[in-house]
C-alpha positions as CSV (number, residue, x, y, z in Angstrom):
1,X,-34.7,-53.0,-7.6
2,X,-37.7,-53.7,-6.6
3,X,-37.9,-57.5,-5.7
4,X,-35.1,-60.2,-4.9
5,X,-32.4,-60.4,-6.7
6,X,-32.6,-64.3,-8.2
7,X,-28.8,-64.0,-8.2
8,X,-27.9,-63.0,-4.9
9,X,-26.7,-66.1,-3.7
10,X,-24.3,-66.2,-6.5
11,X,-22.6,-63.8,-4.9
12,X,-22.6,-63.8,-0.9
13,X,-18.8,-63.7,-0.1
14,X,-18.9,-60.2,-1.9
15,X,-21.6,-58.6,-0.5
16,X,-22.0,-57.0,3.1
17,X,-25.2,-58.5,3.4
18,X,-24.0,-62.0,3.6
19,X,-26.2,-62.6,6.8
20,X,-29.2,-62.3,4.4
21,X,-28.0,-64.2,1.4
22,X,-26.5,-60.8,0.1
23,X,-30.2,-59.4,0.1
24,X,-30.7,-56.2,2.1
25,X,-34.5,-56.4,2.0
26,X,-34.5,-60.7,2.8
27,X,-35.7,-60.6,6.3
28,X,-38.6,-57.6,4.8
29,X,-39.6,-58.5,1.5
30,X,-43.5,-59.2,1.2
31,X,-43.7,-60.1,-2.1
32,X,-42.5,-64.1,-0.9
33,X,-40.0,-64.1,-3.9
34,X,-37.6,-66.5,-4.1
35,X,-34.1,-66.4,-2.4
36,X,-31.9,-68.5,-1.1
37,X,-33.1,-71.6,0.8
38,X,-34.3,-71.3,4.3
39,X,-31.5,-74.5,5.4
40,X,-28.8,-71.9,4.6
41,X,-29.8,-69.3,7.3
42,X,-27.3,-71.0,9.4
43,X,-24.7,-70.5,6.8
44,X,-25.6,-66.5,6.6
45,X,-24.9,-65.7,9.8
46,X,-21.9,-67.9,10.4
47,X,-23.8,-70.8,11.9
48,X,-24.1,-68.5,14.9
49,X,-27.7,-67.7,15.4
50,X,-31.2,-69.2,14.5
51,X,-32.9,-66.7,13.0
52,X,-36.6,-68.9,12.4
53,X,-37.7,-70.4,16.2
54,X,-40.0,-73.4,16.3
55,X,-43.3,-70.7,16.1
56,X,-46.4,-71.4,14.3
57,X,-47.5,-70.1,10.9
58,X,-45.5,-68.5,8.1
59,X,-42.7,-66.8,9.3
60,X,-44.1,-66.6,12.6
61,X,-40.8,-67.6,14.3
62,X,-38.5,-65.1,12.6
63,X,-37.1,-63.7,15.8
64,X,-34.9,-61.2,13.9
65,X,-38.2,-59.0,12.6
66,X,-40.6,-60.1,16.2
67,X,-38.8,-57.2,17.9
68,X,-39.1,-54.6,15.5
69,X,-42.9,-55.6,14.9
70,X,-45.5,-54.1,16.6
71,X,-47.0,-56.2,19.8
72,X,-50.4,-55.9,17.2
73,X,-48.9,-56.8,14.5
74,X,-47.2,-60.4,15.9
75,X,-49.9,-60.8,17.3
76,X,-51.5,-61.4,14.1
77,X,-48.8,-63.4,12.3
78,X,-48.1,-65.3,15.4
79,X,-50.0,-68.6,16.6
80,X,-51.0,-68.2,19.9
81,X,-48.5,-70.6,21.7
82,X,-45.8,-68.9,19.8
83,X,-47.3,-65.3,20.8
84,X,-47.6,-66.3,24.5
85,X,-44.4,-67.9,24.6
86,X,-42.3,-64.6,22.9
87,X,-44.1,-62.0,25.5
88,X,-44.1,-64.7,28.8
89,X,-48.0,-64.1,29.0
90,X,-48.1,-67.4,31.3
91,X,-46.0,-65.9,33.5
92,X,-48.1,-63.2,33.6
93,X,-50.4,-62.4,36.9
94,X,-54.0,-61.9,35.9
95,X,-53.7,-58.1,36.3
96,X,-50.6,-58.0,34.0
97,X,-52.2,-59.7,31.1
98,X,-55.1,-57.3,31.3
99,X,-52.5,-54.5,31.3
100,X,-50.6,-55.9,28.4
101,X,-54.3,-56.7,26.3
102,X,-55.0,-52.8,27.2
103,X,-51.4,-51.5,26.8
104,X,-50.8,-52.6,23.2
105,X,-53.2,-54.9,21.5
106,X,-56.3,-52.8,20.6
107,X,-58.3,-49.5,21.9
108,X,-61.8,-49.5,22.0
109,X,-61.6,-53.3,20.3
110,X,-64.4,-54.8,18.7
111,X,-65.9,-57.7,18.7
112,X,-63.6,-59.9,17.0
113,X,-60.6,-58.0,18.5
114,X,-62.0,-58.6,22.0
115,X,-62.1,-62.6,21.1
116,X,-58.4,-62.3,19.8
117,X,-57.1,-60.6,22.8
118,X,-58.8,-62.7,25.3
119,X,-57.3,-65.9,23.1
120,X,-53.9,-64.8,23.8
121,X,-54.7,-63.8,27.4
122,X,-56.2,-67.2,28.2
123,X,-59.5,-65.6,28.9
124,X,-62.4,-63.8,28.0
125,X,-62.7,-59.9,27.1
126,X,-65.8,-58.5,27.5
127,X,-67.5,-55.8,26.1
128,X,-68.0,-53.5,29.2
129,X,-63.9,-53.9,29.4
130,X,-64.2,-56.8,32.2
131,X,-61.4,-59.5,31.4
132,X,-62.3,-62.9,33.3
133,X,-59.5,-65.4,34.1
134,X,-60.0,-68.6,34.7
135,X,-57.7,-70.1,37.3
136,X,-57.7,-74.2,37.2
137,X,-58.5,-75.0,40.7
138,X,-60.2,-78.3,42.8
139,X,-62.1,-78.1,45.9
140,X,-62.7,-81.5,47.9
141,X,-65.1,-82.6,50.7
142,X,-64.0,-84.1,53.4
143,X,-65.1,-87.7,52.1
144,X,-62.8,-86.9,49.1
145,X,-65.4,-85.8,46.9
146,X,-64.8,-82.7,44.2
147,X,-67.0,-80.1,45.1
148,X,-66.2,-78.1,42.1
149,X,-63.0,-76.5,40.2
150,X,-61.6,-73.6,38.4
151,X,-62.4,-70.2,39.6
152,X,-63.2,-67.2,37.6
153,X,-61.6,-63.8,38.1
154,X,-62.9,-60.6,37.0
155,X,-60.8,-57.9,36.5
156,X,-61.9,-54.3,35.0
157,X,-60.3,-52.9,32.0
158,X,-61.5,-49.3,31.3
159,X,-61.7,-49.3,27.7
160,X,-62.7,-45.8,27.0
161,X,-60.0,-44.8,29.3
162,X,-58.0,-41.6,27.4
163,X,-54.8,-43.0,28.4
164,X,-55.9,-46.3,27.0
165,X,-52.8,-47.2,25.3
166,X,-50.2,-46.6,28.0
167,X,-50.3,-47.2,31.8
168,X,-48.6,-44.4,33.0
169,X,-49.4,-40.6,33.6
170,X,-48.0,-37.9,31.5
171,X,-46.3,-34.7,32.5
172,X,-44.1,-33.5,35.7
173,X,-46.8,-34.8,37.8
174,X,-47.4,-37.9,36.4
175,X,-44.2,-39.1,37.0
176,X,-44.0,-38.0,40.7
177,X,-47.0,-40.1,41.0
178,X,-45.8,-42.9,39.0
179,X,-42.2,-42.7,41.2
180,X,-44.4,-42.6,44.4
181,X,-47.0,-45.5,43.5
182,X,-43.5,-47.8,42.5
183,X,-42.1,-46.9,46.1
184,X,-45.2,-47.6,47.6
185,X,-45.4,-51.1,46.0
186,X,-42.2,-51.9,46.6
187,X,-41.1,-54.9,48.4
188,X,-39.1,-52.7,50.5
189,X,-42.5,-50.6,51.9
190,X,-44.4,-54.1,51.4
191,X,-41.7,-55.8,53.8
192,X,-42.2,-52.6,56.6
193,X,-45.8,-51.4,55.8
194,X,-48.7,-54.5,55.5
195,X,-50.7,-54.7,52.2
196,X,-53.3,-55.4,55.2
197,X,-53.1,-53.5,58.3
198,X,-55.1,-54.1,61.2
199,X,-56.1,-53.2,65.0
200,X,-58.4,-55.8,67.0
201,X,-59.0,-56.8,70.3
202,X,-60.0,-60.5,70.7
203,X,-59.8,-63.4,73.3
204,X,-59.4,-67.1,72.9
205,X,-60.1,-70.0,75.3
206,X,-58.0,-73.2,73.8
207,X,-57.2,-75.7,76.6
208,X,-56.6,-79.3,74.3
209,X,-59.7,-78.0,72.3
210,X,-61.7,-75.0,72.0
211,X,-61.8,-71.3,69.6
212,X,-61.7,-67.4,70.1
213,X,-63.5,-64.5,68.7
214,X,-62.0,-60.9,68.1
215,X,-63.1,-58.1,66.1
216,X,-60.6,-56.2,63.9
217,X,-60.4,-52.7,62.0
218,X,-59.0,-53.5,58.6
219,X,-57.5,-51.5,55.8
220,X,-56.3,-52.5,52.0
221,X,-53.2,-50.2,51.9
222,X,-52.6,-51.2,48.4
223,X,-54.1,-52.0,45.0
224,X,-57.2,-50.7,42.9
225,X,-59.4,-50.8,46.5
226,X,-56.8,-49.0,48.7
227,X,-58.6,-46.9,51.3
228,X,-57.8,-44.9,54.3
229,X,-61.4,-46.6,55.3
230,X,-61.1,-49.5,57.4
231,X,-63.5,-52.4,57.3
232,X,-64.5,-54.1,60.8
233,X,-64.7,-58.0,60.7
234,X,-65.1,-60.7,62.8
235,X,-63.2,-63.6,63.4
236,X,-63.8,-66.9,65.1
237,X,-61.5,-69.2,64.9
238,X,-61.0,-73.0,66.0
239,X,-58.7,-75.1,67.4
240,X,-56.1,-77.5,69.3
241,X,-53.6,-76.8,72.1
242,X,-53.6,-74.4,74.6
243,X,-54.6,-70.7,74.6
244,X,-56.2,-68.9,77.6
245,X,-55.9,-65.3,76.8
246,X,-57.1,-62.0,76.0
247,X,-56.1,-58.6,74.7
248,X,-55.4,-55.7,72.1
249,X,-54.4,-57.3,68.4
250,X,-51.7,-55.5,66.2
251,X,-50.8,-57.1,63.0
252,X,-51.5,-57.1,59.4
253,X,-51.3,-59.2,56.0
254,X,-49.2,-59.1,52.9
255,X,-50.2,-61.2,49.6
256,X,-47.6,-63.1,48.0
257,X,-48.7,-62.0,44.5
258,X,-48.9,-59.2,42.2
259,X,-49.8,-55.6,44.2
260,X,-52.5,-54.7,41.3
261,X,-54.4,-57.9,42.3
262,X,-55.2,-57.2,45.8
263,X,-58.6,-56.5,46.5
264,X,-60.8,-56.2,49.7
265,X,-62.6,-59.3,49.4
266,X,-59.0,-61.1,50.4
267,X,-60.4,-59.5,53.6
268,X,-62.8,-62.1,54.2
269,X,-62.6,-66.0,54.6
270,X,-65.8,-67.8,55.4
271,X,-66.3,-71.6,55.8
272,X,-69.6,-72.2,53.7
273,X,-67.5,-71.2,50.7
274,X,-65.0,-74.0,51.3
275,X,-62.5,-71.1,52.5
276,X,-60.2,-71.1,55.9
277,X,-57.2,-69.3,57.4
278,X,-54.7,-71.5,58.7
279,X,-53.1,-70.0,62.4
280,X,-50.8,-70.9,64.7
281,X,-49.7,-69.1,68.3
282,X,-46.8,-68.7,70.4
283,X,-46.2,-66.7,73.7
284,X,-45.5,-66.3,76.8
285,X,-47.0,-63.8,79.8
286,X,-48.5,-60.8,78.2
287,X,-46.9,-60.4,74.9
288,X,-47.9,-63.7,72.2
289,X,-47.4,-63.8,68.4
290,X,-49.8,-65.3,66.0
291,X,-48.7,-66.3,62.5
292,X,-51.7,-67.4,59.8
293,X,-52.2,-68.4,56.0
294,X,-54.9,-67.8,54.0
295,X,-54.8,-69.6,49.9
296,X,-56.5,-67.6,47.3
297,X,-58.1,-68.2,43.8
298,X,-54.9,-67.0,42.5
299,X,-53.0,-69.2,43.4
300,X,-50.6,-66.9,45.5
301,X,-51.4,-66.8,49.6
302,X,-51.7,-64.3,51.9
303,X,-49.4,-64.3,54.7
304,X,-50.3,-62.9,57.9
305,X,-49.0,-62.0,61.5
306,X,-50.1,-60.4,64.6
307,X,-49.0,-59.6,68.4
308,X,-51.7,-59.4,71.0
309,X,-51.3,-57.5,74.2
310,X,-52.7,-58.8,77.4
311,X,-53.1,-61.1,80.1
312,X,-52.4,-64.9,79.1
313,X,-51.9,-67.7,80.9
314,X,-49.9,-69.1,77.9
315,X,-50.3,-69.9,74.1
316,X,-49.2,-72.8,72.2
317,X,-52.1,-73.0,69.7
318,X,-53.3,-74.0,65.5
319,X,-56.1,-74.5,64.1
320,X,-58.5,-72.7,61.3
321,X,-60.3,-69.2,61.3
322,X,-63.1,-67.6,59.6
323,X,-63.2,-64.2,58.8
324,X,-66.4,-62.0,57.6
325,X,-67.1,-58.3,57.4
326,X,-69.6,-56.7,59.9
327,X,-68.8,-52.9,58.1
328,X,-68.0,-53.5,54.6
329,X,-67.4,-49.6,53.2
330,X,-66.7,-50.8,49.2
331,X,-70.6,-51.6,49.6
332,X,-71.9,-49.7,52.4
């Protein structure tokens, strides 16, 4: 047989493929023949499952064949609200959905690929392998007035890559390094080792009103721009309440997002570009904590803490800071 059997419903109660109108090749035939009425599915499989979903397109929804398909292949029977709904891509972080688009939709992708996968990835594919996200933000003035909104993120995709279709490193080795880097990123190390690490000394004067300056070493311990080189930055920061202090900093950073997002510009807050770090202080004699927050075009914070060292005459203390690099080594 080579097509539907017309007759099959005739038949059903007989037939050990009663869940497909007694037709083992219903859910797989491409000819489109004609079998038993889509209403009936129901019926086939004891009212008990719902084989077509509310996807787009013809027999986009048919959730029985999606997993057996290829991520390429429903991809191209699959709207795109029905595509990004089946594989969570808006749940995605940016870097995730340029690992999935690398992962399984296409190597080496053309033209026409690069606009599909971007589609589906609610961005933009370009031909050097950058994908760019755009994140809907709003920035205001302080009269109120939008500034500007919706950031763009660029994140590198390697296209020519020769492990292009999988993420992962072959062989003994490659799986003690893929074992190492999932420890590493971990909440567990995350929780006792900083995504930010740092080492300052600094000195604030705050009595009612007033700021500090100190000057940190800073490393990314994590993500594509992890480095055992420190940057050096400055900080100045502004605020109210009382702080009269000076001393050795030790603290660091962690992001609230992905790990594979982090990047060394998160170093950096500067005014001008309508960026700030909130902080706030607490101590008492010699010892004082400092807790800060810094919102990113991601849309996930970094959260920050730090103990200083040092004579104090007392710290109660918030306000903003601005942070900027004085040794940058990604550029220098």
């Amino acid at each position: 047989m080579t097509g539907v059997d017309p007759y099959a419903s005739s038949y059903l109660d007989e037939s050990p493929y009663s869940y497909a109108g007694a037709n083992p090749i219903y859910y797989s035939d491409p000819s489109g023949g004609s079998y038993a009425d889509l209403s009936r599915d129901d019926e086939f499989v004891n009212g008990g499952y719902n084989v077509f979903n509310s996807g787009g397109g013809s027999r986009s929804g048919l959730q029985w064949a999606n997993q057996y398909r290829s991520v390429a292949m429903n991809a191209m029977l699959m709207s795109t609200s029905a595509f990004q709904n089946y594989y969570g891509i808006n749940q995605m972080t940016g870097q995730q959905k340029a690992e999935f688009g690398r992962n399984y939709l296409a190597s080496n992708p053309t033209a026409e690929e690069r606009k599909t996968i971007g589609n589906f990835l609610g961005g933009e594919l370009a031909s050097d392998g950058t994908f760019y996200q755009t994140v809907s933000t709003a920035l205001y003035g302080s009269d109120g007035t939008m500034l500007g909104a919706g950031y763009v993120i660029p994140q590198k995709i390697n296209l020519n890559a020769p492990a292009f279709h999988s993420s992962s490193n072959s062989g003994w080795w490659g799986l003690m390094t893929d074992f190492a880097q999932g420890l590493w990123n971990s909440p567990f190390a995350r929780y006792h080792v900083p995504d930010f690490p740092s080492l300052g000394v600094g000195f604030s004067g705050i009595a009612g009103f007033g700021g500090g300056t100190s000057f940190e070493l800073k490393w990314v311990a994590r993500g594509p721009d992890a480095s055992f080189v420190p940057a050096v930055t400055v900080t100045q920061a502004v605020g109210a309440g009382y702080d009269v202090s000076a001393g050795v900093q030790i603290g660091g950073a962690n992001y609230l997002g992905d790990v594979q997002d982090l990047n060394y510009e998160m170093l950096q807050t500067l005014f001008n570009a309508g960026d700030a770090t909130y902080f706030g202080s607490a101590g008492l004699g010699p010892v004082s904590l400092t807790g800060t927050y810094t919102p990113t075009p991601t849309g996930y914070g970094i959260l920050g803490f730090s103990g200083q060292f040092g004579p104090s005459l007392g710290k109660g203390a918030g306000g903003v800071m601005n942070t900027k690099f004085l040794y940058n080594p990604w550029k220098n």
